[in-house]
NUVOKE-200036 format. One record per residue (C-alpha): residue number from 1; residue in one letter; y, z, x. Coordinates in steps of 0.001 Angstrom, whole numbers. Example, Ala and Ser with C-alpha at 12.3 -4.5 7.8 and 13.67 -1.06 7.14 Angstrom:
2
> i, aa, north, up, east
> 1, A, -4500, 7800, 12300 $
> 2, S, -1060, 7140, 13670 $
END
This chain:
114
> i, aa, north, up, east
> 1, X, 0, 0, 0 $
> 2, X, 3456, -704, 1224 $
> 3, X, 6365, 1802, 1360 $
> 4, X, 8390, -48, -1590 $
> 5, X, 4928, 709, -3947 $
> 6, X, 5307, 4135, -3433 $
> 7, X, 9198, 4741, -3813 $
> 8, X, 8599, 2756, -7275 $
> 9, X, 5662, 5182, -8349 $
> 10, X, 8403, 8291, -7505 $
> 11, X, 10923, 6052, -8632 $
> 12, X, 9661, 7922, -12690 $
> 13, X, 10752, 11234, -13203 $
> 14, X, 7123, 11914, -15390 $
> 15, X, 5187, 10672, -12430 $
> 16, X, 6542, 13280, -9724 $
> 17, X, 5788, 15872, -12244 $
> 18, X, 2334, 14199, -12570 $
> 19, X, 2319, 14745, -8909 $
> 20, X, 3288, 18183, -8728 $
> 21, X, 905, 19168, -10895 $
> 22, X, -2126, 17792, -9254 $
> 23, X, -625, 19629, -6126 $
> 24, X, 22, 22694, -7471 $
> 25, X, -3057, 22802, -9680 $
> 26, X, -5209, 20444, -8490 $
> 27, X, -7693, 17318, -9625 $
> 28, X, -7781, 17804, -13042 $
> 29, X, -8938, 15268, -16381 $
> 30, X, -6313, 12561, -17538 $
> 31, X, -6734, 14534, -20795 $
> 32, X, -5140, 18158, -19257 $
> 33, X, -2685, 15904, -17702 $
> 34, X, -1188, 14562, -21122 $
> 35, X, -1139, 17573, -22891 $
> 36, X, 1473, 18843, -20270 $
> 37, X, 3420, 15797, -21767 $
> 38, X, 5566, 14355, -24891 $
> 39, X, 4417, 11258, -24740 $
> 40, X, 1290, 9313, -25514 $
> 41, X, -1952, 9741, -23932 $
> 42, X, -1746, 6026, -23364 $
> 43, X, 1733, 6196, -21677 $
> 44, X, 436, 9543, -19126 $
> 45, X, -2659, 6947, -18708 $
> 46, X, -387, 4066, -17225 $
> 47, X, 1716, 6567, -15071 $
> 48, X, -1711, 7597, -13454 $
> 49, X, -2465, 3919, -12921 $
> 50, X, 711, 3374, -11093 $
> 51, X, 219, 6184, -8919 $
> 52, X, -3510, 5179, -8299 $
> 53, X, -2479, 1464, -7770 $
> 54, X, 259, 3225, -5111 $
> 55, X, -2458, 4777, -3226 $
> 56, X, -581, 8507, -4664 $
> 57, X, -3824, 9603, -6624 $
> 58, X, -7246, 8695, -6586 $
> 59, X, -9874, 8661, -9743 $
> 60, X, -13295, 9847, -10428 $
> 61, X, -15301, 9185, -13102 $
> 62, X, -17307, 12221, -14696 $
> 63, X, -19110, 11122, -18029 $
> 64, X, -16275, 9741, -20023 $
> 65, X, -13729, 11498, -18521 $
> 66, X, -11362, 10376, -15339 $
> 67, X, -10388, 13467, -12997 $
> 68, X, -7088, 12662, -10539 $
> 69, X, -6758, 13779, -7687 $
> 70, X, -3721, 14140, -4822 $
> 71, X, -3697, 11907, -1972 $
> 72, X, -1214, 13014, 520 $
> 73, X, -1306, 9882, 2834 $
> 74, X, 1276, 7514, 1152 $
> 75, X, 3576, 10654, 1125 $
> 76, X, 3030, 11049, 4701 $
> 77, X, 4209, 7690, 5672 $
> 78, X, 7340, 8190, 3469 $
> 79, X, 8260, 11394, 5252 $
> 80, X, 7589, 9458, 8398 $
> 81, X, 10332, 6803, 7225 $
> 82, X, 12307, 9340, 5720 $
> 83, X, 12534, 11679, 9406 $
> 84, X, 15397, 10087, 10972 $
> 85, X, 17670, 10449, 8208 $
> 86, X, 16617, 14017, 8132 $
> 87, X, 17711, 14531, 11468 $
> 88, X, 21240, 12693, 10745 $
> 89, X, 22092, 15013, 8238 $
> 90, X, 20698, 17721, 9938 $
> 91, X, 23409, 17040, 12793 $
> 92, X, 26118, 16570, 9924 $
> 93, X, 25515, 19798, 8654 $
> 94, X, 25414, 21727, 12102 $
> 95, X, 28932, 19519, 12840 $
> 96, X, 30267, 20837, 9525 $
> 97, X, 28774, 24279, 9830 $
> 98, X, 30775, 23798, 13401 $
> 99, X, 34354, 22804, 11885 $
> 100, X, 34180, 25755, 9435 $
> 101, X, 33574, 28247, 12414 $
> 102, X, 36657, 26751, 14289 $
> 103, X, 38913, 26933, 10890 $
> 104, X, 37294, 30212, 10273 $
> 105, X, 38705, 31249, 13861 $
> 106, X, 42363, 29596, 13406 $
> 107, X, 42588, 31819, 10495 $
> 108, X, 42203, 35127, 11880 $
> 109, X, 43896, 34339, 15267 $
> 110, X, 46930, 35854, 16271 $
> 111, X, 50249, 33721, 14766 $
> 112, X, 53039, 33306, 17270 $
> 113, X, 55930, 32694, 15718 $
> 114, X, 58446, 30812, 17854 $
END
């Protein structure tokens, strides 16, 4: 899968939470998935397939039911894109955080009035 696959699948607000769930709670049935949902069982159905065809989940089949499952890898690859702009405004920050120490400094030096 390529990078612009998976920023669509997060592109959806309903899929992150789809996400989070299955990593904070782990594989579960498509059916426990949609009940955390307003909207169709259909509709949660096709977010799962976008994340599966994104490489974001992967599906078992038990019986009738489909479990999901969390697959980290695609994420990985995103925070791997994502790194140097974490850095840049990591340096931004410690710049600003820099500025507001000097202005905090001007402020409670000594005034000489000429």
């Amino acid at each position: 899968m390529t990078a612009d696959h998976v920023f669509a699948a997060l592109a959806s607000p309903a899929r992150r939470e789809l996400l989070r769930l299955l990593l904070d709670e782990g594989a579960q049935p498509a059916g426990r998935l949609a009940e955390r949902f307003d909207m169709s069982r259909p509709s949660v159905s096709e977010h799962l397939k976008v994340l599966r065809d994104a490489g974001l989940v992967a599906e078992t089949r038990r019986g009738r039911e489909r479990h999901y499952r969390l697959e980290a890898a695609p994420l990985m690859e995103i925070r791997d894109w994502l790194t140097p702009y974490e850095r840049f405004w990591r340096e931004k920050l410690a710049d600003l955080t820099t500025l507001l120490d000097e202005m905090e400094d001007d402020d409670h030096a000594p005034r000489q009035d000429g």
